[in-house]
N, C-alpha and C positions, 0 to 999 in steps of 0.2 A: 607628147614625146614618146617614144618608143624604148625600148629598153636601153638602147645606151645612153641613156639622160637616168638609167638609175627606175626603174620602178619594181623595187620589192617591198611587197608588204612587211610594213610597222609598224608591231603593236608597241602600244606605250606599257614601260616595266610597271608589275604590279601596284611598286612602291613610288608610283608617281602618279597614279589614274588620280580622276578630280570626282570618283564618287564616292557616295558613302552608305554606309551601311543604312540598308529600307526598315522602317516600322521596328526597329526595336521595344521592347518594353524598357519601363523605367517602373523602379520602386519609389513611390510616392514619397514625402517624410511622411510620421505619425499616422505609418500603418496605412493609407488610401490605397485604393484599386493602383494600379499600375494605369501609366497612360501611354500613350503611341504617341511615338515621334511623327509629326506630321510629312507626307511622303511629299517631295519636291519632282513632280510632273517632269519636270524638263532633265532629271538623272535617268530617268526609268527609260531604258530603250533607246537611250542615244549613247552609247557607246562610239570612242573613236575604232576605225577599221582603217583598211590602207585606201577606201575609196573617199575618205572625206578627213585623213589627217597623214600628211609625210614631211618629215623634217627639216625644216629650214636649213639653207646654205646656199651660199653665192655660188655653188658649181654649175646652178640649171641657169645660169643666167648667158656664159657662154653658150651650154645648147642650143637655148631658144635665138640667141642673136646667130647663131649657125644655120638654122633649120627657115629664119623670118628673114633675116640679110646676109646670106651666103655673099653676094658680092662687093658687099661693102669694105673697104677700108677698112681692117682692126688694128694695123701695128705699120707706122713709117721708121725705116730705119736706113740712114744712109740713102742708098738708090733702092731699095726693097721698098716690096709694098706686099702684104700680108691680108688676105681678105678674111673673114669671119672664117666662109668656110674650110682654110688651110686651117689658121689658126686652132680651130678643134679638133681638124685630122691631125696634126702635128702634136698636140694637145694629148690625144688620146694614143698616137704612138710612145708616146712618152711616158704615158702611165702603165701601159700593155708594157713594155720593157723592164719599166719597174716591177711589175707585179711578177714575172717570167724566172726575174733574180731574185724571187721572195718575199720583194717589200710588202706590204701591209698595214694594218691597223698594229696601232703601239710600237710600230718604228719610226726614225726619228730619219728623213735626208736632209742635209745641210749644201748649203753653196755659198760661195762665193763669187756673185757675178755684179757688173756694173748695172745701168741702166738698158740692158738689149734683151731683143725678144725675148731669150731665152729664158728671164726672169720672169717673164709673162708667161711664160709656156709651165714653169715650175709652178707656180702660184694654181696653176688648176690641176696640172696632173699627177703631183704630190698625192696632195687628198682626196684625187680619182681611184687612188689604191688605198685608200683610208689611212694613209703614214701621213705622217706630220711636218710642214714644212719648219724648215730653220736656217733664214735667211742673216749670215753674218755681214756684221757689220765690215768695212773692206779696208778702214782704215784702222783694224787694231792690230795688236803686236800678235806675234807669235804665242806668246807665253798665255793671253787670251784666249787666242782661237784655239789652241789647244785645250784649254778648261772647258771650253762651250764644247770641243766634240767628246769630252771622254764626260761632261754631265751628263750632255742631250743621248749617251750611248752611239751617237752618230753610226748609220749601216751603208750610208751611200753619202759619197762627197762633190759635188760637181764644183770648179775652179777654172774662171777664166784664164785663157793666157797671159793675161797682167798680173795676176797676181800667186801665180806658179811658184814663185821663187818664198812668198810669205806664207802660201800653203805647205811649200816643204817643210820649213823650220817649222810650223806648226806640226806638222806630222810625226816629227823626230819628237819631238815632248811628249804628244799625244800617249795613250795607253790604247785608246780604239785601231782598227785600223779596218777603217770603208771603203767599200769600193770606188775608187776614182775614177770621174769620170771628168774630161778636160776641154772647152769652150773656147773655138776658137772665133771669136766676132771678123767674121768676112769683107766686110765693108773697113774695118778698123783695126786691120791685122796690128798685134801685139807680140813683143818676144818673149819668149820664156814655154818651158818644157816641165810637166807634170810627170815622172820615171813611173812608168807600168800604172799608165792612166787611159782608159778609153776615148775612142773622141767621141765625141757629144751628137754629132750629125750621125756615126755609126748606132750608135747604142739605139739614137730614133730612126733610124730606118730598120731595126731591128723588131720594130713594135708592130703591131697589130692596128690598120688606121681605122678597123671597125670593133676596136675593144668594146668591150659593154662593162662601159665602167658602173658602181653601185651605189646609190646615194648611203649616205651615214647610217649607221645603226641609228643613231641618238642625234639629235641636234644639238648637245652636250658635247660630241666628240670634240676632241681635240684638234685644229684643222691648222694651227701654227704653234710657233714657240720663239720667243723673241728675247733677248737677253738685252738688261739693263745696262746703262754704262761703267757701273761696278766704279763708280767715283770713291768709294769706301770700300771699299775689297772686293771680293770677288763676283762678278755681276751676276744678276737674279735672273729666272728663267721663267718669264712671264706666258703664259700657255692662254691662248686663244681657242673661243669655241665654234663650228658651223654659224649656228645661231646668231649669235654677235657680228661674225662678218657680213652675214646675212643682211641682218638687218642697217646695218653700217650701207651699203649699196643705194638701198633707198634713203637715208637720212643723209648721205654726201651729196647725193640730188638733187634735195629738198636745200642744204645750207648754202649748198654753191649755186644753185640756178641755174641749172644744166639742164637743157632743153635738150630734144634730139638732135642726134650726131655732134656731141662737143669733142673738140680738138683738145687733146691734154697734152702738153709736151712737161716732159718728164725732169725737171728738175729737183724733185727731190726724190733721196735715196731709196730703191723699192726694199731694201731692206731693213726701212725705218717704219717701224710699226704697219709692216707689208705694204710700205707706202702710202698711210693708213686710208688702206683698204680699197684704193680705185686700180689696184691689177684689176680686183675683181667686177667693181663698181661699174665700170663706162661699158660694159655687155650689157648690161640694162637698157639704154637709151642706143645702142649703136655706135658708141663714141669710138674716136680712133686716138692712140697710144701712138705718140710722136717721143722715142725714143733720144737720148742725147747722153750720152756716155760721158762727157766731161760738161760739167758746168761752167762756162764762159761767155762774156758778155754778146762775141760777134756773132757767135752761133746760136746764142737765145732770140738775139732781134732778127733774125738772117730765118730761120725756122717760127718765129713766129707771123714774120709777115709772108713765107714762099707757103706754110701750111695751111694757114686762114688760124693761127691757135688760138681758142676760144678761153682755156684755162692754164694755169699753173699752179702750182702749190712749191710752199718753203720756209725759211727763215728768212728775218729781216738783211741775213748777210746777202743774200738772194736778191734781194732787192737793194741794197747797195751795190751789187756786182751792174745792175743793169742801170741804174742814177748813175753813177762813176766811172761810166762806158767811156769810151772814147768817140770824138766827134764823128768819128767814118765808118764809126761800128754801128750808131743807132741808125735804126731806119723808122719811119713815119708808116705808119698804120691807120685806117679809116676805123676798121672792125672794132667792135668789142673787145677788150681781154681784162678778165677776172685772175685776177692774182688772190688767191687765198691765202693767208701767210699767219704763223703761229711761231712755235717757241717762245723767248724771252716777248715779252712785253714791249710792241715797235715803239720806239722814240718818237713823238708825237712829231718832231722835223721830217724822220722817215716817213713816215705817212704824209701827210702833206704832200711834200714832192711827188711822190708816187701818183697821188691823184693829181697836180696837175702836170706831170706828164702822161695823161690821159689814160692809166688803167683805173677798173674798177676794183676794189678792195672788200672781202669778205674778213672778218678775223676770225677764229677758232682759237680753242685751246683743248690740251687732252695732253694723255701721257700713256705710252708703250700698255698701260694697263687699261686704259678704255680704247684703244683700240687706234689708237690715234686724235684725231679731234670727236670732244664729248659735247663742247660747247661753242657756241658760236653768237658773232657781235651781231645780233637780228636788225638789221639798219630797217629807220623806218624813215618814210621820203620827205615828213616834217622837217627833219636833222636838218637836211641840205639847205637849208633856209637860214640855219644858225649863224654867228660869228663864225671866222675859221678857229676862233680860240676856244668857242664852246662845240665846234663839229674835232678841233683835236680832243678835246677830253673827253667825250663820248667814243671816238674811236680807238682808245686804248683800253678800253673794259673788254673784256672775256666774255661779257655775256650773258647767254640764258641755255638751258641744256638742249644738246642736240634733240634732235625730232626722235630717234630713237632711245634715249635713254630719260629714266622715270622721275628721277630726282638728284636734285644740283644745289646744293646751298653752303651756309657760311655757317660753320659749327663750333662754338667753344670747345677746342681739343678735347678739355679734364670733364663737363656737364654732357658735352653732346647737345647741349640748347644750341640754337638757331637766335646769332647774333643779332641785334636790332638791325634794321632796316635804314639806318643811318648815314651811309655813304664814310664810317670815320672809324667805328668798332671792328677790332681785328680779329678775326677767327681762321680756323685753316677750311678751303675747301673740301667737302666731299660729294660724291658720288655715289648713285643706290641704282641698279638697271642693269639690262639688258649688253650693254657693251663692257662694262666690267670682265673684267679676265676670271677663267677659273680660278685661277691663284696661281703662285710661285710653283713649278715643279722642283720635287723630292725637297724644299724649304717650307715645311707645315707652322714653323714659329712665326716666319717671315708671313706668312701668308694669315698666320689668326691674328698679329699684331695691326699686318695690313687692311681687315675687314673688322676692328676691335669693334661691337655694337653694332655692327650691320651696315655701316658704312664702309665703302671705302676710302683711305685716307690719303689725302693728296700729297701731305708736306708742303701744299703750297699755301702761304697764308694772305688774303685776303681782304673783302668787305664787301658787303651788302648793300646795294643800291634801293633806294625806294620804289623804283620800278621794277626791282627783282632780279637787275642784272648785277654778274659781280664782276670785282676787278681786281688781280692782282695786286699784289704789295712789293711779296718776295717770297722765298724760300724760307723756310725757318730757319734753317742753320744759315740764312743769309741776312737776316737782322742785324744789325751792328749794335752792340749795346756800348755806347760809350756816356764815362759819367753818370750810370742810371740810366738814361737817356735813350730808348728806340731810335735809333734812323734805317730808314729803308733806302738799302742799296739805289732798291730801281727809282726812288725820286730823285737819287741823288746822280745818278743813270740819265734821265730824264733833263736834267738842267744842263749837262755835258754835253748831249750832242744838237743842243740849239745852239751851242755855240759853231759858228763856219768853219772853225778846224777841225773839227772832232769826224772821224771818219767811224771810228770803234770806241766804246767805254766799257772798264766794266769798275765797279765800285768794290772791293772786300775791306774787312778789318785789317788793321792791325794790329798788332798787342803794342804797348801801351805802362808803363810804370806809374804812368798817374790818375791815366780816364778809363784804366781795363782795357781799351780799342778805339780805336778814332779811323774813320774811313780815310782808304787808299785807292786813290785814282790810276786806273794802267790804260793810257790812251792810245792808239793810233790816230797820225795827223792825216789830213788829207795832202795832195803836193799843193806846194807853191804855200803852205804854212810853217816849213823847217824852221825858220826862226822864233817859232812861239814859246816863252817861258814858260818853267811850272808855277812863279810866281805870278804872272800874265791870269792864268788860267783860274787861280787860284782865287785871283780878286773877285774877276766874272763872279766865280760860285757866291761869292760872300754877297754880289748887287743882287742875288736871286732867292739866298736859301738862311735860313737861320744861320749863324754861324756854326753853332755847335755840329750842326749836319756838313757842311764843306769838308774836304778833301784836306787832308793836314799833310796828306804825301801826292804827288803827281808822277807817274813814272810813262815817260813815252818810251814804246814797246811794238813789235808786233804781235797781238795779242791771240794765244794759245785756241781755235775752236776746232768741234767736233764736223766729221762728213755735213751733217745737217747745218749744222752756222750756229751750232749754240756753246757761246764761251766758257769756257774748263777753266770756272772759278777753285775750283780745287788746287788747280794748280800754280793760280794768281796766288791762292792764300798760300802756298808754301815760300811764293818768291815775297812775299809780304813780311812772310814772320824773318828772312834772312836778311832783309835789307837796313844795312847800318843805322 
């Protein structure tokens, strides 16, 4: 590559070389001659230099798919088609703009955009100017995004037209005040006006389409910043490094089975754990970014049979949105499609159906602080042989650790030992490697709590399979203790939606004057179920589960989730502790 793919020389800081000091003496005990440290051949003279070491990051990945398939397909949006090589001129106008107004290294730009190019386009020309992406979330209040821009210091704010009107009121609270720049998706015109905001097509034709952008000082740098859902106060600002996305690219490749040129249509959020990580990923392989701004049944079957889409990723609500389709929305597909899907733990009913209406299923799990998925369900083609009842309970385990990250296990919180191999012994997971986050930015408590002993610690609590894979339980603070008594939400999760009404479940406590807490069921029915009691419901649980584990309250509801599809148990437990 030539200069604008970044080639300056980089030495590594003193305080990270991998040599060590040659032939030292040593004083012997009881007085002996001193003896030499014996010299290690392979230190002496091989120094890194900029010809044989430069710092990992997903930026050369777009390059090389620029420079190797200029004509290919990078981005479907609407009637648009985007080839590689716009993609990085546009790319690179975009970062030449930024850099002209100052940004740089240890500035923070933030946007708020849907699923359209433009997201694409930010995700590489951000950290082409070595400033830090900070992709908000779209569905939070004001009083949030305001927190996120006067944490992140925010210097530049880019805001589609949809959501103009929740950028203002952020703005009014805010203390920063960034430069606005305002997105208008062409294909999907949207109302709403941004006051003394630039338009986003000006600002990139303002750029340079032959900037020479610069790879990272460090592959440490900071190359995103993503903010927690702040379910207990105010959300955490979890900082992503070069390195980590880096390596994230080839491990997405290896978990999903992504061969050359895979079709990604874009159903989950690019602002969720940066999508985690295929803005940058599908430059790799040549894949094309089939863009969809609203998640809906017609338009996911409609886009995946007109584009040939090879992949998806999402939560299980994702996959209910397309089982619960309507007759004249699905369409029949020969192809392959690989639906990836994580969050909560799929209901083993959910799964099932999915396979046989003909996709294939990867599972993962991970969290905003690895990067997105760390771990993934390694299916092996024996399984397909099993019962469906022992191919479900194999595919509700989490796994084994991504191809990129080093270590993945089941820890006794208070020892830090490594739970027995049992399939039964609960521990919380954690995580040691390469896709772990720096830490929480400007929260140094949050962040030593979160790496206490050199793990990182999930909160999520678990078990240890004999074959090394783990499986989810629950959340800690989602254990229900009643009576003395452990019940896990998600088995009780698990036995709700085999039943044919159950569309949505989620399980929390309630408080309790006698057993401390007794689980509380908040269901959504499916249609053509409206007459189902919560005594009905209640029996069901009692043919399947210990008693003491069932549901002592039923509440049918539409039940509260995040952009992503993951249910805001937070705010079931408030409706829980209020209910007569």
């Amino acid at each position: 590559m030539k200069a604008d793919r970044g080639t300056k020389p980089t030495a590594a800081p003193a305080s990270r070389r991998l040599r060590r000091p040659l032939a030292l003496p040593r004083q012997a005990p009881g007085g002996k001659r001193p003896q030499k440290i014996p010299v290690n051949p392979y230190e002496v003279g091989l120094d890194r230099n900029p010809a044989n070491y430069q710092p990992l990051t997903p930026l050369t990945y777009l390059a090389r798919a620029a420079q190797v398939h200029p004509e290919v397909v990078a981005i479907v949006h609407g009637r648009q088609r985007i080839s590689y090589a716009e993609f990085y001129l546009r790319s690179r106008r975009l970062a030449s703009s930024l850099h002209q107004r100052g940004l740089g290294k240890g500035d923070t730009v933030s946007v708020l955009l849907p699923n359209v190019p433009a997201m694409l386009e930010v995700h590489h020309s951000v950290p082409m100017t070595g400033a830090v992406l900070n992709a908000i979330n779209t569905r939070l209040d004001p009083v949030a995004i305001a927190f996120i821009l006067d944490h992140s210091e925010s210097k530049l704010f880019i805001v589609d037209t949809e959501f103009a009107a929740l950028a203002a009121e952020a703005l009014k609270l805010a203390k920063v005040k960034p430069l606005l720049v305002q997105h208008d998706d062409v294909e999907f015109p949207q109302p709403g006006r941004l006051d003394g905001a630039i338009d986003y097509d000006a600002f990139l034709a303002d750029g340079d389409p032959d900037y020479s952008w610069e790879m990272p000082d460090d592959e440490w740098d900071a190359i995103s910043l993503n903010y927690t859902s702040g379910t207990t106060g105010n959300p955490k600002g979890v900082v992503c490094h070069h390195r980590g996305a880096a390596l994230m690219g080839y491990a997405n490749i290896l978990a999903c089975s992504m061969a050359a040129r895979p079709v990604y249509l874009w159903t989950l959020p690019m602002f969720h754990c940066n999508g985690w990580c295929f803005p940058w990923t599908l430059a790799l392989n040549a894949g094309t970014h089939v863009c969809l701004r609203w998640v809906r049944a017609k338009e996911m079957y409609e886009l995946i049979e007109a584009e040939k889409v090879t992949h998806l990723c999402g939560a299980p609500v994702v996959m209910s949105t397309l089982l619960n389709a309507k007759a004249e929305e699905k369409r029949d597909f020969s192809h392959v499609v690989n639906f990836v899907h994580a969050a909560a733990p799929p209901p083993e009913a959910v799964l099932m159906a999915m396979l046989k209406a003909g996709f294939q299923l990867t599972h993962v799990y991970g969290l905003t602080e690895t990067y997105g998925p760390a771990t993934v369900n390694d299916w092996k083609p024996e399984w397909d042989e099993l019962s469906d009842d022992a191919i479900g309970a194999k595919r509700v385990r989490q796994g084994v650790a991504y191809a990129a990250l080093e270590y993945l296990t089941v820890l006794d919180p208070k020892t830090l030992e490594q739970v027995p191999a049992d399939g039964a012994t609960l521990g919380e997971v954690m995580f040691r490697g390469n896709i772990v986050m720096k830490g929480y930015l400007k929260n140094p408590k949050a962040t030593d709590d979160a790496f206490a002993g050199g793990w990182f610690h999930s909160g999520d609590l678990g078990i240890l399979h004999r074959d090394g894979y783990i499986q989810l339980k629950d959340r800690s603070k989602d254990i229900i203790i009643s009576g003395g008594e452990n019940i896990s939400s998600i088995e009780v999760e698990e036995i709700l939606y085999k039943h044919p009404s159950v569309l949505f479940a989620a399980v929390v406590a309630r408080p309790d004057e006698k057993w401390g807490e007794t689980p509380c069921a908040f269901v959504e029915k499916r249609a053509g179920f409206e007459a189902l009691s919560e005594s009905e419901l209640i029996a069901y649980c009692r043919e399947k589960l210990a008693h003491f584990k069932c549901p002592k309250t039923i509440v049918f509801c539409d039940i509260p989730k995040t952009p992503t599809g993951k249910i805001q148990k937070f705010k079931l437990r408030e409706l829980a502790k209020k209910l007569p």
